[in-house]
N, CA, C and O atoms as a MOPAC input file, in Angstrom:
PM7 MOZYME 1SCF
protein

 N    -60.48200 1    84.71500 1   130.07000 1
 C    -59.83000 1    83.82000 1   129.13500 1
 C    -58.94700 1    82.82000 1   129.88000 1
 O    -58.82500 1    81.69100 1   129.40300 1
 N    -58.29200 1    83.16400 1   131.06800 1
 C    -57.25000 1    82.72200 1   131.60900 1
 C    -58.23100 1    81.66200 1   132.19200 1
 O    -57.86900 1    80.54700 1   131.81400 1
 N    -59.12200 1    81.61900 1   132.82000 1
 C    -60.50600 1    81.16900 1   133.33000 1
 C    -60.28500 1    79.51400 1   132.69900 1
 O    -59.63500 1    78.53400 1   133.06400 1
 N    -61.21500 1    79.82800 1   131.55300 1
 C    -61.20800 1    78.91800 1   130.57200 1
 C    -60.13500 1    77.95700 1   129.94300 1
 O    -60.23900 1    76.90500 1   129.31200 1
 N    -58.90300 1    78.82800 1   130.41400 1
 C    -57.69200 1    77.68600 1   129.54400 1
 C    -57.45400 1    76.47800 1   130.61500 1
 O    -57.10300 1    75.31700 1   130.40900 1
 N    -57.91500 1    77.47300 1   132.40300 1
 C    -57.15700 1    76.31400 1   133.21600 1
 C    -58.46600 1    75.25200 1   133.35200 1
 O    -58.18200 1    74.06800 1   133.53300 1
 N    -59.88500 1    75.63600 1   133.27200 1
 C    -60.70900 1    74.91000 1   133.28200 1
 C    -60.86900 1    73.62100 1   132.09800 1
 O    -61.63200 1    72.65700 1   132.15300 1
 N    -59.99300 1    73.93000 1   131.16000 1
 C    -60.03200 1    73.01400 1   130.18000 1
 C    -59.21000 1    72.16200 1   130.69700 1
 O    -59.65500 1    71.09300 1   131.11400 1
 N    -57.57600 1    72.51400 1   130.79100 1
 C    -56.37300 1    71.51600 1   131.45700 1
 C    -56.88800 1    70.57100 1   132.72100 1
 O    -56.37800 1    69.54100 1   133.16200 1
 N    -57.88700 1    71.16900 1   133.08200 1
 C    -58.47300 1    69.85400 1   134.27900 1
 C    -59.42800 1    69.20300 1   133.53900 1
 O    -59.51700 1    67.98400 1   133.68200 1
 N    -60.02200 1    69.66300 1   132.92100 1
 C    -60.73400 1    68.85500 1   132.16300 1
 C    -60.44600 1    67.56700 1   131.43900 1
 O    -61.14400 1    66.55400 1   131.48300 1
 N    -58.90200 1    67.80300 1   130.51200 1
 C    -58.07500 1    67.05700 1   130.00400 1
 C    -57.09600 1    66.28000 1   130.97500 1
 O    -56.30800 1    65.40000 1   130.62900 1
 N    -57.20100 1    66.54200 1   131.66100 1
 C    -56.22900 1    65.64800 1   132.74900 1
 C    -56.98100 1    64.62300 1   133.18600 1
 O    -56.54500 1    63.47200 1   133.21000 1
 N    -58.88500 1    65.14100 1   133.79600 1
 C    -59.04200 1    63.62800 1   134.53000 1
 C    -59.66300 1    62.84600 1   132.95000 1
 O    -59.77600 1    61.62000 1   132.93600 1
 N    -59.99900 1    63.60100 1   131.79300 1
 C    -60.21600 1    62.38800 1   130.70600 1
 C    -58.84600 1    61.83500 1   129.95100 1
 O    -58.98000 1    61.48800 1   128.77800 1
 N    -57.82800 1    61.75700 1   130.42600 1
 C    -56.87600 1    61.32200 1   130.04600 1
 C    -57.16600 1    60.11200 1   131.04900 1
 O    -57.26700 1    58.96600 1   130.61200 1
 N    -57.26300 1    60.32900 1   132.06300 1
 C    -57.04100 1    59.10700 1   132.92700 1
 C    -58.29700 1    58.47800 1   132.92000 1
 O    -58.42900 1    57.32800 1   133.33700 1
 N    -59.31800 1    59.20600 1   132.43800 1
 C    -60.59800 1    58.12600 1   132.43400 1
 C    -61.58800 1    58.69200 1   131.18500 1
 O    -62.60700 1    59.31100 1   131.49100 1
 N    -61.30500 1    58.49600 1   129.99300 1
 C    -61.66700 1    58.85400 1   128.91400 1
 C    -63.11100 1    59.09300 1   128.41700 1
 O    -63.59600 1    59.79800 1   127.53100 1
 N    -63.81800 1    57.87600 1   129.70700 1
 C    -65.35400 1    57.62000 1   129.59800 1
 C    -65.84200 1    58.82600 1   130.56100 1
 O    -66.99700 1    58.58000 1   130.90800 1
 N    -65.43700 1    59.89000 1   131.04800 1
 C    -65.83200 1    60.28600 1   132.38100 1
 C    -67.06000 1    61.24900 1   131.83600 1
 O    -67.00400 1    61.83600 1   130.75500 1
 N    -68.06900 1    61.31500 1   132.65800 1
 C    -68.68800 1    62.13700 1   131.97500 1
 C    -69.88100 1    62.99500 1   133.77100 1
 O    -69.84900 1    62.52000 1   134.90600 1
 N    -70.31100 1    63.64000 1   133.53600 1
 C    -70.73600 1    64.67000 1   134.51200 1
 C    -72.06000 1    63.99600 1   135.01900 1
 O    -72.92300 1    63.90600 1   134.14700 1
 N    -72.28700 1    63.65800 1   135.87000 1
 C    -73.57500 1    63.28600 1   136.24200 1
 C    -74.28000 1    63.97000 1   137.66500 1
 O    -73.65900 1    64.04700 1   138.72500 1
 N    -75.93000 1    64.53000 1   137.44900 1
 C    -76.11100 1    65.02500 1   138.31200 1
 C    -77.53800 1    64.47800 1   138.97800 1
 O    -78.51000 1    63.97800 1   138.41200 1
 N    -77.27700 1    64.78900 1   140.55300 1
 C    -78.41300 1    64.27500 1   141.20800 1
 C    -78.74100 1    64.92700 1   142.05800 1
 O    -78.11500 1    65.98500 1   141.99100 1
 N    -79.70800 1    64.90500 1   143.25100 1
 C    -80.07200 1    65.47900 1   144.06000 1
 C    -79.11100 1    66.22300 1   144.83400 1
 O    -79.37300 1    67.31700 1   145.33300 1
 N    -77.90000 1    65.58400 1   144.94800 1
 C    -76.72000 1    65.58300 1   146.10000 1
 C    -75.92500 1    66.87100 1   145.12200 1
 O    -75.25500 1    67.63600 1   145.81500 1
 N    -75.93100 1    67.11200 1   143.93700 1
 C    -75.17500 1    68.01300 1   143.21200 1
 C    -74.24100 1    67.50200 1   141.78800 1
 O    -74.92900 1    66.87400 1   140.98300 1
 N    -73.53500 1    67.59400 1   141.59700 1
 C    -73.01100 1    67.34300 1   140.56100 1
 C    -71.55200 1    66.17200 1   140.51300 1
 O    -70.58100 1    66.66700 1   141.08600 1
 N    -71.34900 1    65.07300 1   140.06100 1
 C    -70.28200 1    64.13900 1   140.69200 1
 C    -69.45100 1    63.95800 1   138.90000 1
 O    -70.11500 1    64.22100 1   137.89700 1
 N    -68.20200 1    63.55900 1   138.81900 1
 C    -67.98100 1    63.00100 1   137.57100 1
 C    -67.80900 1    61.37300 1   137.56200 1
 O    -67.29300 1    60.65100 1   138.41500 1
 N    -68.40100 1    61.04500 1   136.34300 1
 C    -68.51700 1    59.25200 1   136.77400 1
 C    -67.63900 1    59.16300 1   135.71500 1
 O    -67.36300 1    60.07800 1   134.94000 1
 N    -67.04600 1    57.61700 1   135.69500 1
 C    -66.51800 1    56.69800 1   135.25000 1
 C    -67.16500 1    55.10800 1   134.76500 1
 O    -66.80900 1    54.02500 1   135.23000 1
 N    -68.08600 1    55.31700 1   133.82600 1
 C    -68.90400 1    54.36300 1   133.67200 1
 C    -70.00800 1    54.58100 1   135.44300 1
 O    -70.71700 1    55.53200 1   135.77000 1
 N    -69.78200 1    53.58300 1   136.03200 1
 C    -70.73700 1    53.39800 1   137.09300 1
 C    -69.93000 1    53.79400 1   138.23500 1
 O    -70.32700 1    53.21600 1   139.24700 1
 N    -68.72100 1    54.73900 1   138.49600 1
 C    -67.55200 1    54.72000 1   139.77900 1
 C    -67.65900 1    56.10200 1   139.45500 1
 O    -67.64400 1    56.57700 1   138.32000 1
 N    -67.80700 1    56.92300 1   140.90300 1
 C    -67.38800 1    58.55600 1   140.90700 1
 C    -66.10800 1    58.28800 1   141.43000 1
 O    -65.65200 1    57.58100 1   142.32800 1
 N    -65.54800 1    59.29600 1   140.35100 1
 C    -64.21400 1    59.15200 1   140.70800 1
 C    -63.20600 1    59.48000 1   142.05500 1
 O    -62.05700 1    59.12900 1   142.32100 1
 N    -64.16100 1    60.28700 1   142.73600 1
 C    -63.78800 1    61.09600 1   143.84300 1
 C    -64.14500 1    60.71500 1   144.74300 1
 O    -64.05300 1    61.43300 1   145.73900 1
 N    -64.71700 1    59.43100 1   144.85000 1
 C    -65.38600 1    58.92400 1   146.28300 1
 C    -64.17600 1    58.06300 1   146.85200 1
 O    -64.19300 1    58.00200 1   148.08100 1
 N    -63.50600 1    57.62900 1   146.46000 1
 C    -61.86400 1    56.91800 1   147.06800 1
 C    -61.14600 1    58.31600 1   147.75400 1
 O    -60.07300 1    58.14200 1   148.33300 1
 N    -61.65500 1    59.54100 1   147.70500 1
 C    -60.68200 1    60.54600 1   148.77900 1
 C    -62.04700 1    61.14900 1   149.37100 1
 O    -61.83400 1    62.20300 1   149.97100 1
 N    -63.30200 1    60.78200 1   149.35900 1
 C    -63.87700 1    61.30900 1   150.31000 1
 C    -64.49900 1    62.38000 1   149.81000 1
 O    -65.35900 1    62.93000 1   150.49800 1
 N    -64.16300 1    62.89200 1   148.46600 1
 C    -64.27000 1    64.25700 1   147.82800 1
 C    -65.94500 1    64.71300 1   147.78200 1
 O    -66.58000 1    63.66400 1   147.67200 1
 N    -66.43900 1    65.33500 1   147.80600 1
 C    -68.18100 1    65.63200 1   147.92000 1
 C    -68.72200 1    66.25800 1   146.95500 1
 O    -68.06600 1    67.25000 1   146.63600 1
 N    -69.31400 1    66.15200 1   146.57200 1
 C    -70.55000 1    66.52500 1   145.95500 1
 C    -70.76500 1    67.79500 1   145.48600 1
 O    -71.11900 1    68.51000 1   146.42300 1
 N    -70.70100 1    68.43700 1   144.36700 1
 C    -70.84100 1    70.02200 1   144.67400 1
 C    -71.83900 1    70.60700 1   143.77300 1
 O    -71.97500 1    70.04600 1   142.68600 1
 N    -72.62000 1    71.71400 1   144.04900 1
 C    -73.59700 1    72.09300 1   143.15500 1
 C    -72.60800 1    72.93900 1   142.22100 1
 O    -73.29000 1    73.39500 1   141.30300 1
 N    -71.34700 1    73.30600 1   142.09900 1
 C    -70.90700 1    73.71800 1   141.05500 1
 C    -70.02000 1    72.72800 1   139.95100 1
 O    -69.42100 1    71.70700 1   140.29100 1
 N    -70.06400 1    73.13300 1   138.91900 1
 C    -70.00200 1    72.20800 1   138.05000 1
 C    -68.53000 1    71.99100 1   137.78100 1
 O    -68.17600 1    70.81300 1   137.73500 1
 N    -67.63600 1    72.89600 1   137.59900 1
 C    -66.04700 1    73.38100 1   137.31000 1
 C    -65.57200 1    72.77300 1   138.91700 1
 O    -64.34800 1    72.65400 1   138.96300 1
 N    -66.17000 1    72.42600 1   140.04200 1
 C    -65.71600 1    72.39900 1   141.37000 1
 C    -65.59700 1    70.96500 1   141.06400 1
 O    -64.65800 1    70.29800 1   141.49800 1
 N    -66.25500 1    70.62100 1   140.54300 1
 C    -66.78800 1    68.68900 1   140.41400 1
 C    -65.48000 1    68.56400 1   139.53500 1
 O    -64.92600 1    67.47700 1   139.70400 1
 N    -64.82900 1    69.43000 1   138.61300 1
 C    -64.11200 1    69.33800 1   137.76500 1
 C    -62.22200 1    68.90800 1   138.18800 1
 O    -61.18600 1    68.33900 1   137.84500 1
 N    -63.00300 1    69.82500 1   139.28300 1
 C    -61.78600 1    70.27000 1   140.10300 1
 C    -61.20600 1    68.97900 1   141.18200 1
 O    -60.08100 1    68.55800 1   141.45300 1
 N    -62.54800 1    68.62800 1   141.60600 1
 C    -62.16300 1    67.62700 1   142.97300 1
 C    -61.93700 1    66.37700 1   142.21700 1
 O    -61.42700 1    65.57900 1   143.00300 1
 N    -62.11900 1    65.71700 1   140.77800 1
 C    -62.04800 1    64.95200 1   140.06600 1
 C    -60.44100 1    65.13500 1   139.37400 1
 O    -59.81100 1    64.08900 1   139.22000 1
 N    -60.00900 1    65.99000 1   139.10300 1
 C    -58.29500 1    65.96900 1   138.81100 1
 C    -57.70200 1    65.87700 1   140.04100 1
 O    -56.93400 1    64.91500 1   140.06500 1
 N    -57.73300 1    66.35500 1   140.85600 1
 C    -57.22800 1    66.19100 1   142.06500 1
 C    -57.31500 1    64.64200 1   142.57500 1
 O    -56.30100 1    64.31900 1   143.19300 1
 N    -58.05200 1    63.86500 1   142.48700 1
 C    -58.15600 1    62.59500 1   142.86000 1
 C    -57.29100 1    62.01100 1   141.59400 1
 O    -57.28200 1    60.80300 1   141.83000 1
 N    -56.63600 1    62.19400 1   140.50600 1
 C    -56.51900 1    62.14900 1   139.81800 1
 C    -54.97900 1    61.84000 1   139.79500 1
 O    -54.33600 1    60.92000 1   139.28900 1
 N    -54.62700 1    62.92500 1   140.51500 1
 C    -53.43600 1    63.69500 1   140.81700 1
 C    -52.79400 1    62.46200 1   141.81600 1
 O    -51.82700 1    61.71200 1   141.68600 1
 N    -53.71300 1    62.61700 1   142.75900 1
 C    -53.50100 1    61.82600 1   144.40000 1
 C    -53.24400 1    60.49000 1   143.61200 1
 O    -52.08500 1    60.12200 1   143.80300 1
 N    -53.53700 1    60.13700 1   143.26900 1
 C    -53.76000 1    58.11400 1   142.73900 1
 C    -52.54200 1    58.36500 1   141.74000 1
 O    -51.77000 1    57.40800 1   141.68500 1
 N    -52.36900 1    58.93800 1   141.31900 1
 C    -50.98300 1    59.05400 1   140.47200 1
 C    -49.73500 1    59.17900 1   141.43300 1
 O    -48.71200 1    58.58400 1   141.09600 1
 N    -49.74300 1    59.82300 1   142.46600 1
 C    -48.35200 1    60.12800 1   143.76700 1
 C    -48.67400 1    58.69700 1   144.14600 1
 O    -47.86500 1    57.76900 1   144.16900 1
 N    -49.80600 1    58.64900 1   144.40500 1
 C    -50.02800 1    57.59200 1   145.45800 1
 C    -49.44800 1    56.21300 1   144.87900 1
 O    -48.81900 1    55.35700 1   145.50200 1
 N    -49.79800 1    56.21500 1   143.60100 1
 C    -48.97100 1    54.75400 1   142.77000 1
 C    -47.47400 1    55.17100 1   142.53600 1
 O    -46.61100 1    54.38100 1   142.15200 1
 N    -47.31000 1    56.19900 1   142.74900 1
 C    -45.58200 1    55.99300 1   142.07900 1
 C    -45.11300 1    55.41500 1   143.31200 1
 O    -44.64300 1    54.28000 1   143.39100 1
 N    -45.27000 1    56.32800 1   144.40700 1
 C    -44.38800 1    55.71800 1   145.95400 1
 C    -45.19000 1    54.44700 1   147.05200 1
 O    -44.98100 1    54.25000 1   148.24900 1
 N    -45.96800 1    53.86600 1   146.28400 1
 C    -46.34600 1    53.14600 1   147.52800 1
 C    -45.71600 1    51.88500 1   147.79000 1
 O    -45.67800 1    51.11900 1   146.82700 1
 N    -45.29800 1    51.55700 1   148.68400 1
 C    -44.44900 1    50.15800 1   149.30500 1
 C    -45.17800 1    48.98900 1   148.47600 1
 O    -44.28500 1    48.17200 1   148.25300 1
 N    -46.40900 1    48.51200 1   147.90000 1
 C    -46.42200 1    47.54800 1   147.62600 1
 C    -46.77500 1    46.99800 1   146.30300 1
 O    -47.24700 1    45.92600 1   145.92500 1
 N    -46.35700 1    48.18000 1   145.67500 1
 C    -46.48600 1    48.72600 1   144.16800 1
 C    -44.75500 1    48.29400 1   143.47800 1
 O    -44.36200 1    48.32700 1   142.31100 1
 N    -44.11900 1    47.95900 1   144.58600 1
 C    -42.71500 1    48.05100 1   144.12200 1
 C    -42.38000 1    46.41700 1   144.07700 1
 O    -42.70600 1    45.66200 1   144.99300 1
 N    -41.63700 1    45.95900 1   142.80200 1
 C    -41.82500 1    44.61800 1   141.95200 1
 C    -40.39500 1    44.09300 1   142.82800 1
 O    -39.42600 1    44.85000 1   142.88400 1
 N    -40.37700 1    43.19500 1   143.27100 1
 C    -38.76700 1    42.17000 1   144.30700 1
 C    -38.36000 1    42.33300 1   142.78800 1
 O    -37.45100 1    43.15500 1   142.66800 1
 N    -38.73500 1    41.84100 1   141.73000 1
 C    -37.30800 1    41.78600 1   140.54000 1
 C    -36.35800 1    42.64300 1   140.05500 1
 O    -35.29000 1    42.48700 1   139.46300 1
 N    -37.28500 1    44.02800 1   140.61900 1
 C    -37.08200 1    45.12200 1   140.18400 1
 C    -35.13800 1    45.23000 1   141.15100 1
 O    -34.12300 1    45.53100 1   140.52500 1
 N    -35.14800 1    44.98400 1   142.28300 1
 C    -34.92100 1    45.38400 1   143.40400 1
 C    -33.51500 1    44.03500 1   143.20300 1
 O    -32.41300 1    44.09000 1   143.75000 1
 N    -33.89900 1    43.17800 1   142.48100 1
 C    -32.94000 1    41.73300 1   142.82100 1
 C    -32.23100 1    41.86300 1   141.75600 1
 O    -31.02500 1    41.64400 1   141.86100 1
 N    -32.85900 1    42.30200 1   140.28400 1
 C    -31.76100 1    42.89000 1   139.17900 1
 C    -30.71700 1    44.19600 1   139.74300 1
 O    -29.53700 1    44.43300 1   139.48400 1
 N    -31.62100 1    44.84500 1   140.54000 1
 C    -30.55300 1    45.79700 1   140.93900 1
 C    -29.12000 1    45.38600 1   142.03700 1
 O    -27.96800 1    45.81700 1   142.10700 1
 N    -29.69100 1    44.62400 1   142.58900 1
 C    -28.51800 1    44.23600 1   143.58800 1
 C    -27.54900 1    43.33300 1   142.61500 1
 O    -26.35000 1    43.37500 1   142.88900 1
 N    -27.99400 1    42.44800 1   141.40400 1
 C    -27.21900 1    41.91200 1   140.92900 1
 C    -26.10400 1    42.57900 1   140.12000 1
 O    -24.98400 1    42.09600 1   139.94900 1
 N    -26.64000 1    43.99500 1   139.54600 1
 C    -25.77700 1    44.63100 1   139.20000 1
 C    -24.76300 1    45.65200 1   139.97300 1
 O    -23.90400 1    46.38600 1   139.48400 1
 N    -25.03600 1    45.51700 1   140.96600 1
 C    -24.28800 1    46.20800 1   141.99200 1
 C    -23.13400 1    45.18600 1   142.37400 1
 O    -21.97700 1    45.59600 1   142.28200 1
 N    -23.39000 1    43.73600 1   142.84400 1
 C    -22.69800 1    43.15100 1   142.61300 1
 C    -21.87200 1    42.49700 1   141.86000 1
 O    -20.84200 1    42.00800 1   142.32400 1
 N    -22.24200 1    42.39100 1   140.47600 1
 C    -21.62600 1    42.74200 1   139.46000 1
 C    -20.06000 1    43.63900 1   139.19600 1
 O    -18.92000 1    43.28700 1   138.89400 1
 N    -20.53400 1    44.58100 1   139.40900 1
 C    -19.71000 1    45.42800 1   139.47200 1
 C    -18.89900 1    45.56600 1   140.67000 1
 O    -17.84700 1    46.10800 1   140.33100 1
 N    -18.90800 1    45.32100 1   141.93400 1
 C    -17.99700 1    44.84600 1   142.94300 1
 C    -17.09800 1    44.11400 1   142.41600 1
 O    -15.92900 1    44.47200 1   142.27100 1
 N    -17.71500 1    42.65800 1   141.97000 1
 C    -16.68000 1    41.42700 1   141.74900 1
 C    -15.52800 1    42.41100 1   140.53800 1
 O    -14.30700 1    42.52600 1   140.64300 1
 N    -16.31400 1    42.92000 1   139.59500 1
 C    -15.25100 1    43.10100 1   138.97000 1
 C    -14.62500 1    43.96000 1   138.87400 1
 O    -13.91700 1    44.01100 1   137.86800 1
 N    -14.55400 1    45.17800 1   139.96000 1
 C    -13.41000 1    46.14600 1   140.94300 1
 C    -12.75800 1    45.13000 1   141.39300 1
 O    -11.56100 1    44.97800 1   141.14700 1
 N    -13.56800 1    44.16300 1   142.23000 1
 C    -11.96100 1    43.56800 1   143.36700 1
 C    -11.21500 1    42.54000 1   141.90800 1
 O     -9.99200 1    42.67200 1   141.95600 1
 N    -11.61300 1    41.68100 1   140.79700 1
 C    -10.75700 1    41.44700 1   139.75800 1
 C     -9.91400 1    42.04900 1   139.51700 1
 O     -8.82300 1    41.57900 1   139.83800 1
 N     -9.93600 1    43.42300 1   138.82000 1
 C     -9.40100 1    44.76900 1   138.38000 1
 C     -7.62400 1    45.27200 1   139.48000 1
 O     -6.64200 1    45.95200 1   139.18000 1
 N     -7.97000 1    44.58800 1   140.59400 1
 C     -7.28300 1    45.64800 1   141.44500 1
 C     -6.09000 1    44.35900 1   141.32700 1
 O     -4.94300 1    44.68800 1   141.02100 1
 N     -6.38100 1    43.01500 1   141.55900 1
 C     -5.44200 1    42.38700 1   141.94000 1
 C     -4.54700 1    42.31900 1   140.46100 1
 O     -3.34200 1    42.07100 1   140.41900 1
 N     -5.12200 1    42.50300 1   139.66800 1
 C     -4.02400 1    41.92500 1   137.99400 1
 C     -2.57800 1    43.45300 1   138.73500 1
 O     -1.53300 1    43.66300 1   138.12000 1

């Protein structure tokens, strides 16, 4: 039973992120596609004659592209970064105001 609940939660994880995904198989074994894109070929991930494994290496890529977008250096917006300094400075100017009254 326990089997089945976690095989579902991967299941639902990579069709959350790719809703169209669906199982396709060929000579090479079993891959999950995305319209015409296996999802697992951006980490190299392979091919497997088991079907729950395909399931497996497909959340995991899943997983990776999700870390991989939160922290990557060029994913990160200058406005993001220039509102912040403005409010930092912001709030300087009006400590050193504050102190002299």
């Amino acid at each position: 039973m326990r089997e089945e609940i976690k095989k579902e939660r991967i299941k639902k994880r990579v069709l959350r992120d790719y809703p169209n995904a669906s199982v396709d198989y060929d000579g090479d074994g079993y891959k999950i596609m995305s319209g015409d894109i296996f999802i697992a070929r951006d980490y190299f991930m392979p091919e497997t004659y088991n079907l729950d494994q395909a399931w497996e290496y497909a959340a995991l890529a899943c997983k990776t592209t999700q870390n991989f977008n939160r922290s990557h250096p060029m994913r990160m917006d200058l406005s993001n970064l220039e509102s912040k300094i403005n409010r930092i400075n912001k709030r300087k100017k009006r400590a050193r105001y504050g102190k002299r009254k």
